[in-house]
C-alpha positions in Angstrom: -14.9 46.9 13.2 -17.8 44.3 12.7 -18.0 41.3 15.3 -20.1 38.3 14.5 -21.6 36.2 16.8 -22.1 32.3 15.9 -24.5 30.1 18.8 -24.9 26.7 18.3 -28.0 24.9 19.1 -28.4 21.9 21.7 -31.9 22.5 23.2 -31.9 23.8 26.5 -28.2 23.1 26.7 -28.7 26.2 25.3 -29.6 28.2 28.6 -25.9 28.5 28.4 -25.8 30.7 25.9 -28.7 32.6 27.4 -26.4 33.4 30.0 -23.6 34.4 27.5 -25.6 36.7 25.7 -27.1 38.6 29.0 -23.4 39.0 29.8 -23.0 40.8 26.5 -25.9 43.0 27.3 -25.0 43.9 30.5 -21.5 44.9 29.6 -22.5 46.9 26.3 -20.3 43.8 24.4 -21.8 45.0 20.8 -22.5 42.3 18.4 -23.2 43.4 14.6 -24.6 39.9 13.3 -25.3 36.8 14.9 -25.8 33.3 13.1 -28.0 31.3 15.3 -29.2 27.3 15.0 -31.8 25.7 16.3 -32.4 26.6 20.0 -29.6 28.7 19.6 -31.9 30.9 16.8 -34.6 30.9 19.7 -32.6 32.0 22.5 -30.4 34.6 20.7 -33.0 36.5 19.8 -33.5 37.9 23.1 -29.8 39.8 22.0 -31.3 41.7 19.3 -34.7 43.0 21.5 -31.9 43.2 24.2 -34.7 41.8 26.6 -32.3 40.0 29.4 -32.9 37.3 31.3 -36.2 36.7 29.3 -35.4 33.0 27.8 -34.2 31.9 31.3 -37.2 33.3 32.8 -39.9 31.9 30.8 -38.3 28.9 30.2 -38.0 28.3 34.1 -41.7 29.5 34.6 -43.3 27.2 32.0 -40.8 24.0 32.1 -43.4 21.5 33.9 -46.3 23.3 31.6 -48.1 20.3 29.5 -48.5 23.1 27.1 -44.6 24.4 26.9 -43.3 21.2 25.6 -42.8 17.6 26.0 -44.5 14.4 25.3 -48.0 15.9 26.1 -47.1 18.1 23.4 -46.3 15.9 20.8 -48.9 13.4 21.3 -51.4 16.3 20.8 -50.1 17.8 18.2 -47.3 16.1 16.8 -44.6 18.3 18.2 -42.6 18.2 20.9 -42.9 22.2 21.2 -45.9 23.6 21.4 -46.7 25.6 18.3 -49.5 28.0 19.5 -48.0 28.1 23.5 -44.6 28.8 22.6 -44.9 31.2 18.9 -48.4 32.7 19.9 -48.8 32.8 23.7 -45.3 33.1 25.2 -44.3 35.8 22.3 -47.5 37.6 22.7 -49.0 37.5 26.4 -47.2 35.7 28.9 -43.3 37.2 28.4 -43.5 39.3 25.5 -40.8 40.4 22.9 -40.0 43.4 22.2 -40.7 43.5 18.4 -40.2 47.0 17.9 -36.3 47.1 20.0 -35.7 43.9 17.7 -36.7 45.4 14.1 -35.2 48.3 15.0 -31.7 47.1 15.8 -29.0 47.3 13.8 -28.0 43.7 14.8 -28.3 41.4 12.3 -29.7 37.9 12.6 -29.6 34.7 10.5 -31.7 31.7 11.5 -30.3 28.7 9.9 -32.9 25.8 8.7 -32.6 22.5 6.6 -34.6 22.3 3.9 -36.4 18.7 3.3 -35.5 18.4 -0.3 -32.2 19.4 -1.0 -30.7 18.0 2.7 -28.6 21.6 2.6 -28.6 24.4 5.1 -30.2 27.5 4.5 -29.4 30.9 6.1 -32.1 33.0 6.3 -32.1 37.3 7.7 -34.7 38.0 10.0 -35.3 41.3 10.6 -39.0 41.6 11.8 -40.5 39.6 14.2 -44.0 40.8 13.4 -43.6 39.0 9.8 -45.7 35.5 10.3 -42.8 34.0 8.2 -40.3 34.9 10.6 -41.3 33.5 13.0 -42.2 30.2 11.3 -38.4 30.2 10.2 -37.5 30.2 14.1 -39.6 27.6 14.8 -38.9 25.7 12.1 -34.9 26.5 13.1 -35.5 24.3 16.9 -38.1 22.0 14.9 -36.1 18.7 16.2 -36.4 15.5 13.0 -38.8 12.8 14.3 -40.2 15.1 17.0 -41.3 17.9 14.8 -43.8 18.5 11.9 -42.0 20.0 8.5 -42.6 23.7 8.9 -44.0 24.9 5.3 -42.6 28.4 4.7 -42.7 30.0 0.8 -43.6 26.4 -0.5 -40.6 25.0 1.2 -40.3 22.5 4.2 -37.4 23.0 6.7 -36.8 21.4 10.1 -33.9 21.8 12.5 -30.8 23.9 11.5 -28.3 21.8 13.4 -29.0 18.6 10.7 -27.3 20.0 8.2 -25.0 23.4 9.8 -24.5 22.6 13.4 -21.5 25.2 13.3 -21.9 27.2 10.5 -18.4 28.3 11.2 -17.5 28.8 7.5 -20.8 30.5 6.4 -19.9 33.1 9.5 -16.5 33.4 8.4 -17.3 34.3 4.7 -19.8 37.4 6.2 -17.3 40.1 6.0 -17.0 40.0 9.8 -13.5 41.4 11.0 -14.0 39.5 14.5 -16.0 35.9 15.3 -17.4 35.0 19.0 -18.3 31.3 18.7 -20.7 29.7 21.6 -20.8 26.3 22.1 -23.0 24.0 24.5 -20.8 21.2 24.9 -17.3 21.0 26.9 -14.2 20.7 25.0 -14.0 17.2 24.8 -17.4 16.2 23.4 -17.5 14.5 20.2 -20.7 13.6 18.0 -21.0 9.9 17.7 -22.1 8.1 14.7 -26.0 7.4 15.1 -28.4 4.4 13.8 -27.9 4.8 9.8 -30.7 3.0 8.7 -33.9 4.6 10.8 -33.6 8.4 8.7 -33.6 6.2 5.8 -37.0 4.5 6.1 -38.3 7.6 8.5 -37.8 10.2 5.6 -37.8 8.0 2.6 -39.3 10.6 1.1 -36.9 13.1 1.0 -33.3 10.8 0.8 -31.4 13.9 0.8 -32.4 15.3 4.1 -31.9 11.3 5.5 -28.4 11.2 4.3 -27.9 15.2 6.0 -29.2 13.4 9.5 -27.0 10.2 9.1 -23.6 12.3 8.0 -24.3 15.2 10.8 -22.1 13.3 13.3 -19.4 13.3 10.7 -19.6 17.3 9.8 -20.3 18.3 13.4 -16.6 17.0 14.3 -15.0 18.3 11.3 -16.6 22.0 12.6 -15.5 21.1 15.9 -11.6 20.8 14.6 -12.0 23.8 12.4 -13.5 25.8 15.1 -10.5 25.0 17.5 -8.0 25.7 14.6 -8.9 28.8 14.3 -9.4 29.5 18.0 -5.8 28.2 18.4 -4.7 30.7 15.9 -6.1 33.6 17.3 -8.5 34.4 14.8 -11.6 33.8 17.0 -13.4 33.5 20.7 -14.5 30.3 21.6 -17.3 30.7 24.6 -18.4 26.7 25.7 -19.0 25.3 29.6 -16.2 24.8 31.1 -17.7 21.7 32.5 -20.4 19.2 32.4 -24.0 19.9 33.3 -26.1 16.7 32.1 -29.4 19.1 31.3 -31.9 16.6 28.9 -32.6 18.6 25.5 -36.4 18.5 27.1 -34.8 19.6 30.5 -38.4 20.0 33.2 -36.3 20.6 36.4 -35.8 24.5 36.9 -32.7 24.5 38.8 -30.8 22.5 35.8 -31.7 25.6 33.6 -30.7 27.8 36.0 -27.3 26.5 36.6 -26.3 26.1 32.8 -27.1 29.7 32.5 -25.2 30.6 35.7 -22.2 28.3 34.1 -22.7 30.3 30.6 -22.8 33.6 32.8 -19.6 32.8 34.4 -17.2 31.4 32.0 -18.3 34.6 29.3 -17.4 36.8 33.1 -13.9 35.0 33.1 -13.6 36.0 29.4 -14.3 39.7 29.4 -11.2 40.8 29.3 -9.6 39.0 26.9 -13.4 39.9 24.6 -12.8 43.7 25.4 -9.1 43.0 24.1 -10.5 40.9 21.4 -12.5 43.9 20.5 -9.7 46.5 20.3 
């Protein structure tokens, strides 16, 4: 049996599924391929070099660093995350991964990115860290639209995964998977409201197709949403998503905010196990 897992993005909301994924690892919950967006690419990474507690830790340690991310960040280099602190420095020295446990396991992973000029979502396998490209993909996977640079990878630009695919629930279920974990990092209730239509317009007026994937995002997310919970009703997958509200800012500075959505992600996957074990068998 082959178990996909699907983690939506959401910035440091995603800390939740941080937590989610260490409770995987520390119950030997085996995941064959996992389809991450955005921060949900970054974070779920730490699954496949089966490093836990590592996004939590680093991103508590270096949350007030001017270098981590944040305005300081973007004023300097026209990013709100740090391009050399975050994909050189964290990666490398200060906490880190395991590139040889990652390339080696037979996890799969799929980042998913927008490309610029075709405004469509693009799926892409990552199975070595150590390959420069890779790693661009991630970044350019959490690379948030106004905030971000393009990230230039094989002659093409991308930037966030969630504009186009926020719940690539469909490109999951098409995989040949015989069982789909879904994680969310929003309560059930949440719905994406229709944003300020004309601003993506002038802001990428060079690439109309991306601008029209930003301004009709609100409209897909929900219609995942509804799918997702269609098929959730029908027993066909596990939904994983916080069982309440924790108001954590996508560039969230204050420690013990990160730390209790990953305690909330920790506890709602524990309240889970079992029926996940059953899932399983």
């Amino acid at each position: 049996m082959k178990v996909g897992l699907l983690l939506e993005g959401g910035a440091m909301r995603c800390m939740y599924s941080e937590g989610v994924i260490d409770v995987f690892l520390e119950n030997n919950i085996k995941i064959d391929g996992i389809v991450g967006v955005s921060a949900g690419a970054l974070f779920g990474i730490n699954y496949k070099s089966k490093q836990v507690g590592r996004g939590l830790r680093y991103s508590k340690k270096y949350a007030k660093n001017k270098d981590y991310m944040g305005l300081y960040s973007f004023l300097t280099t026209g990013n709100i995350m740090n391009e050399d602190f975050c994909f050189k420095r964290i990666v490398n020295e200060l906490d880190p991964l395991d590139y040889e446990t990652f390339k080696n396991s037979d996890t799969e992973f799929f980042a998913v990115v927008t490309n610029l000029e075709t405004g469509e979502a693009e799926y892409i396998k990552i199975d070595d860290l150590k390959d420069r490209n890779s790693l661009e993909i991630l970044r350019a996977s959490g690379s948030m639209p106004f905030l971000s640079k393009p990230v230039a990878v094989n002659n093409k630009k991308y930037l966030d995964g969630g504009i186009a695919d926020s719940i690539p629930i469909d490109k999951i279920m098409s995989m040949g998977f015989d069982k789909v974990i879904v994680v969310l990092t929003r309560p059930n209730d949440y719905k994406k409201k229709r944003t300020n239509q004309t601003f993506p317009k002038i802001y990428f007026r060079k690439y109309p197709k991306f601008a029209e994937a930003v301004n009709n995002r609100y409209k897909k997310y929900n219609e995942e949403l509804e799918k997702v919970s269609k098929l959730e009703k029908e027993g066909k997958i596990i939904v994983i998503r916080p069982s309440k509200l924790v108001k954590v800012k996508r560039i969230e500075k204050d420690a013990n905010k990160l730390q209790e959505m990953y305690d909330l992600g920790k506890d709602d996957t524990l309240r889970l196990l079992d029926k996940i074990k059953e899932f399983y068998s």
